[in-house]
N, C-alpha and C positions, 0 to 999 in steps of 0.2 A: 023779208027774205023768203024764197020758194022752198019746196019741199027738198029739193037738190041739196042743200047744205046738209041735211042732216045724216049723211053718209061720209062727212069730214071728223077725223079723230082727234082726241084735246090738241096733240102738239100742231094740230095744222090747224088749232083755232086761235088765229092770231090776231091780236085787234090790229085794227088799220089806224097809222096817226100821220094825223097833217104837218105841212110845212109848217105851218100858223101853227100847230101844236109844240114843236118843238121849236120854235122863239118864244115863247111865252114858256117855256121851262113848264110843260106840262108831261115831259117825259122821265120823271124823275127815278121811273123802275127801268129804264132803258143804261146799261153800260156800253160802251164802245170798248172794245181789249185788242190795244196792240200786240200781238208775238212777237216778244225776242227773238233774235237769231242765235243758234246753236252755236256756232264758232264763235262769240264772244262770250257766250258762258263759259265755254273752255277755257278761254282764255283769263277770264274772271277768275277761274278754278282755280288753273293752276298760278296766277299770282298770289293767290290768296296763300298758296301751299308752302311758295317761297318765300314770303315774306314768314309765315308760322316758324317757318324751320332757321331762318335769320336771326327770328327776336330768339328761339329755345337757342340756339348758338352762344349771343353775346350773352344771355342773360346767364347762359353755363359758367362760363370762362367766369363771368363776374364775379359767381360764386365760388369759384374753383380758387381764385386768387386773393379773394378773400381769405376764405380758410385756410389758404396757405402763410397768408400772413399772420394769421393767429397761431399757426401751429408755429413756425418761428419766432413768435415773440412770445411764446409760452416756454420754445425750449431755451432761449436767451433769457427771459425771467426767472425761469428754473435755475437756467447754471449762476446767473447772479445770485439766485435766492441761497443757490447751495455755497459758493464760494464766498461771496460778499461783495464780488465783484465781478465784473464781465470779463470773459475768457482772456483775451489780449491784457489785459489792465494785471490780470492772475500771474501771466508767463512774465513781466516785469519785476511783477514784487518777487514770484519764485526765486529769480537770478539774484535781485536786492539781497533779497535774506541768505543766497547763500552765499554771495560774496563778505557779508559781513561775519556768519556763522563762521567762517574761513578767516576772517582777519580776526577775531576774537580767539578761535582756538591758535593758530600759527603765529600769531603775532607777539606775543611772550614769549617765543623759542627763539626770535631773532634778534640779533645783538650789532652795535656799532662798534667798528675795528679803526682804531688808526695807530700810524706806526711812525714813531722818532727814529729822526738817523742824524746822522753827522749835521751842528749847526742848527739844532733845534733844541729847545730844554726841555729836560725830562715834566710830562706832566703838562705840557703846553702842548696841546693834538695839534699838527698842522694841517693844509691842504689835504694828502694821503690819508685817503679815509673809504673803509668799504663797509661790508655785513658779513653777516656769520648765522651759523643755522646751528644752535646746542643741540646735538644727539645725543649726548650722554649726561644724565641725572648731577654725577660728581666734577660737571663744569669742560667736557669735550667739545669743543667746535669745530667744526668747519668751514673753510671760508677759500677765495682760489689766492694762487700763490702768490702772482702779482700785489696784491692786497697789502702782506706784509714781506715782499720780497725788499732786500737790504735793509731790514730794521734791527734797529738798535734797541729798541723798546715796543711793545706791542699792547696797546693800552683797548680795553674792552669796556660797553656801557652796555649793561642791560637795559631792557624794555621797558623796567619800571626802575632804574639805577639813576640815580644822581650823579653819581661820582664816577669816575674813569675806575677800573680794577687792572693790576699789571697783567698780562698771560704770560707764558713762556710756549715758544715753539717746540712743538712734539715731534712734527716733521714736514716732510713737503715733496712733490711734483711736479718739477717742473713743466716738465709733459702736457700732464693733463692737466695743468691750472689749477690743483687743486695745495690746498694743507691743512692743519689739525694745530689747532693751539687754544691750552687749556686753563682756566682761571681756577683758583681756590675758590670753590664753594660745593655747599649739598643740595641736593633735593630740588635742582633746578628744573623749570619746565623743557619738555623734548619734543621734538618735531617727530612726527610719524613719515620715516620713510615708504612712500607705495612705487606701484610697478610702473615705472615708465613703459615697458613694453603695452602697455595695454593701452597706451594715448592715442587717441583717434583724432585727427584734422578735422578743426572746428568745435573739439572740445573746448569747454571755459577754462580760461588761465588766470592767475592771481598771482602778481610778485609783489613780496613783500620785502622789504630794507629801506637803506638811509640814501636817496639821494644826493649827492651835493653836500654829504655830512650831517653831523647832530643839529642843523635846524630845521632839517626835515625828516627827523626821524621816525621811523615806524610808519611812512607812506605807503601805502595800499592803493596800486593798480590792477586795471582787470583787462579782458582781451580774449584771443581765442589760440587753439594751436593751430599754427600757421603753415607749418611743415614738420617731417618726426626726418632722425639718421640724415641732418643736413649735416657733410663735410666743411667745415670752414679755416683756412690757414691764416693763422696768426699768431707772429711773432717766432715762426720759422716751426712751430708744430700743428699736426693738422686733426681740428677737434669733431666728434659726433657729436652732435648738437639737437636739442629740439627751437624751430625757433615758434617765434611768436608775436605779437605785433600790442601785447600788453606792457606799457610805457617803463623802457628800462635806461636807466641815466648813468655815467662812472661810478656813484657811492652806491646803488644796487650791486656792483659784483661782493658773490657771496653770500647773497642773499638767496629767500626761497621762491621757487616758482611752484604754485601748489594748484591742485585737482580741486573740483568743485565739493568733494568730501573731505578736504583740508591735510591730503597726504601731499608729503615734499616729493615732484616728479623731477624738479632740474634745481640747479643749483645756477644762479643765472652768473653770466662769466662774461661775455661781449657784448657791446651795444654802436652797431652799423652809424654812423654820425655823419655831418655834413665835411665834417674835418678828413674824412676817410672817401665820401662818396656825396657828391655832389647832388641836394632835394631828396632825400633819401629820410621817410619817417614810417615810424610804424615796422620796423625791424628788429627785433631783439633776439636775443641768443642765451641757454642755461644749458649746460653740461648735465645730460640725461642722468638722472640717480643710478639707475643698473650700471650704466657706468661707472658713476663715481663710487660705488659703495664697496665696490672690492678694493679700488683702489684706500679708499681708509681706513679700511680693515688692516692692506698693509704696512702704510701708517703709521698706526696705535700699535703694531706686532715690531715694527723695523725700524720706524722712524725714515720711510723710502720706500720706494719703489722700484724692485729688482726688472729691470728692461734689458735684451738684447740690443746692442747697440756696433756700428761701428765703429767707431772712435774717430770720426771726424768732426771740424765744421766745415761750413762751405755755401754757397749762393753757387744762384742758374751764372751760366755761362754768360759773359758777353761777346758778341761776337768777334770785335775787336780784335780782343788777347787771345782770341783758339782762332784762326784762320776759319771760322765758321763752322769749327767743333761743337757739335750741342752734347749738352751733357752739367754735370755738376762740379763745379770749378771748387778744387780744395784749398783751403786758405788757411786751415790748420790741423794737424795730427795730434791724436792726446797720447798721452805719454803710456805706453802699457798697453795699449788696445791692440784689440785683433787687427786695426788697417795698419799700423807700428809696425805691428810685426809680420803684416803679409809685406811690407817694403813700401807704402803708398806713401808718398811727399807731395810736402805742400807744393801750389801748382799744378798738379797733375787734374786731367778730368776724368772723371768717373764716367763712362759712357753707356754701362751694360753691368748690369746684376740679375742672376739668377736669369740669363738667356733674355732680358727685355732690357729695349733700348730705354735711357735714362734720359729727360727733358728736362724734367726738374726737380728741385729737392722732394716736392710731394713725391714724387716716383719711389725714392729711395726711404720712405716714411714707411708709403703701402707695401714695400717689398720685406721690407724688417719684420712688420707689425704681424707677418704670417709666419715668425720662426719665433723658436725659442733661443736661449743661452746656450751656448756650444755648438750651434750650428754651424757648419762651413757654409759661406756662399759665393760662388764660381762668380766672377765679373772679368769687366775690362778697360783700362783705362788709356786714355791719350798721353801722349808726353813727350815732348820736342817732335813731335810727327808723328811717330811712331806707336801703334797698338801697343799694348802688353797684359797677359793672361793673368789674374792673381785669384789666389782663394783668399778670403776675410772667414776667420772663426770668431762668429758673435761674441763679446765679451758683455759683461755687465759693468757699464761705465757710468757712475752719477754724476752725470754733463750739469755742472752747475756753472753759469757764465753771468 
């Protein structure tokens, strides 16, 4: 090489290598370096960025749902561990134990009733057979009038009684379906009357009595309250009733309809049947205690029940016999009563009491049941065609029929 080269600096002293050097892999300090393109590293970047923030995503939630399941079956553990059992399984046995807590306390206050009449021997119970609810220590009961209405004998089983005991009737109500008839004895268990007014729909219900008689006695049903102040007509008077859809059969009247604290709220009296209304279950009916406790108060004091009445009987009109008179067709006058002697005769229709037109006997129920004894009440009645003006002064008449 001439003197020339030596004015070239390191980096431009570059050895020279042949084609023949580099097949022979004699270039082994030689690298060849591709560059990347910048838009695909981008693009690298930001996949990479998405996928990071995907997997931290599911792998969140996985955890998330996890701990969530542990914290609920800790607090499910917990309540079992505290209860003994799991919550649902807890609100079961609640109800159990106090449906039975209720048959255990009330169920020694109720007693079976049946009543001999004509054609029957004393001390042989027939068919006629209901319940009774003892309020009073010295052998009081309670039971509805039907029960032992036309009896010649009225024969009582306690709860834990073998033998029939005689009663004798104290008194009775037609009206409201109730009466008081009492056996020789002391110290007997009593039912705790409570406040019907305080029933709430959907409250627990519990009736206790004798279905069908002394071979099912002391039957214990449960159920809810199904409605409260239902009006119901039967047997030509029109009752306040609570009903309820806890299994009440004929030997139930008289029996107790009790609170989930084991207080008598009704006294059960009707039961809706197939014989009355065609598929019809899950209906029953007790004569609300507030109701019935004044009345056995009067009872025990009177032996009756002092009511304004008019002194008739009578059914809805047919259309037939009134030329399409509506109103309350009279079929008979009691003897002494305020309609006697406002001049009202059998036949005649009652059309209008106290300024409201009259449809049916309910009409003339609700219109009474707002007066007392001695009232006058303005009406007016049909007869041979003709209107006629009359006042009726409430009398106190004991409609026994």
């Amino acid at each position: 090489m001439d003197d020339r080269n030596d004015g070239i600096n390191e980096k431009d002293n570059i050895e020279e290598v042949s084609w023949e050097d580099i097949n022979e892999n004699k270039c082994g300090e030689i690298k060849f370096i591709k560059r990347k393109s910048p838009i695909k590293r981008f693009f690298r970047l930001v996949s990479f960025i998405l996928l990071a923030v995907l997997s931290g995503a599911i792998t969140s939630n996985y955890i998330i749902e996890k701990r969530y399941s542990e914290l609920l079956g800790s607090s499910k553990n917990a309540d079992t561990a505290k209860n003994g059992v799991n919550l649902e399984d807890a609100k079961v046995n609640s109800s159990n134990d106090e449906i039975s807590e209720v048959a255990e306390k009330v169920g020694p206050t109720v007693v079976g009733i049946v009543k001999t009449s004509k054609g029957t021997n004393l001390g042989i119970p027939d068919k006629s057979s209901g319940s009774g609810i003892i309020f009073d220590t010295n052998g009081y009961i309670v039971t509805n009038y039907h029960v032992i209405q036309d009896a010649e004998n009225i024969l009582v089983k306690l709860a834990n009684g073998i033998n029939y005991i005689n009663a004798k009737l104290i008194g009775s109500d037609p009206t409201s379906d109730l009466a008081v008839v009492k056996i020789d004895a002391k110290n007997l268990p009593t039912a705790k009357f409570g406040d019907s007014s305080k029933v709430r729909v959907g409250d627990l219900a519990i009736a206790i009595g004798n279905p069908l008689g002394e071979e099912l006695a002391g039957t214990v049903t449960a159920g809810i309250i199904s409605a409260r102040n239902r009006k119901i007509q039967y047997g030509g008077s029109i009752y306040k009733v609570l009903q309820t859809d806890a299994a009440i059969n004929p030997g139930n009247s008289g029996g107790a309809l009790c609170n989930s604290s084991g207080e008598v709220i009704g006294i059960n009296s009707l039961k809706l049947t197939d014989s009355q209304f065609q598929n019809v279950e899950g209906i029953g009916f007790a004569i609300s205690i507030n109701e019935a406790n004044g009345i056995i108060q009067e009872i025990m004091k009177y032996g009756r029940v002092a009511r304004p009445r008019l002194g008739i009987y009578g059914r809805n009109t047919i259309l037939e016999d009134s030329n399409e008179v509506k109103g309350v067709y009279v079929s008979e006058v009691i003897k002494d009563s305020g309609a006697e002697k406002a001049g009202v005769l059998p036949g005649d229709i009652i059309v209008q009491l106290d300024a409201k037109s009259i449809m049916q006997f309910e009409d003339i129920t609700e219109i009474i049941e707002k007066h007392k004894i001695g009232d006058v009440v303005s009406g007016k009645i049909w007869r041979k065609g003709k209107t006629i003006n009359i006042k009726i002064t409430l009398t106190d008449i004991n409609i026994v029929k």
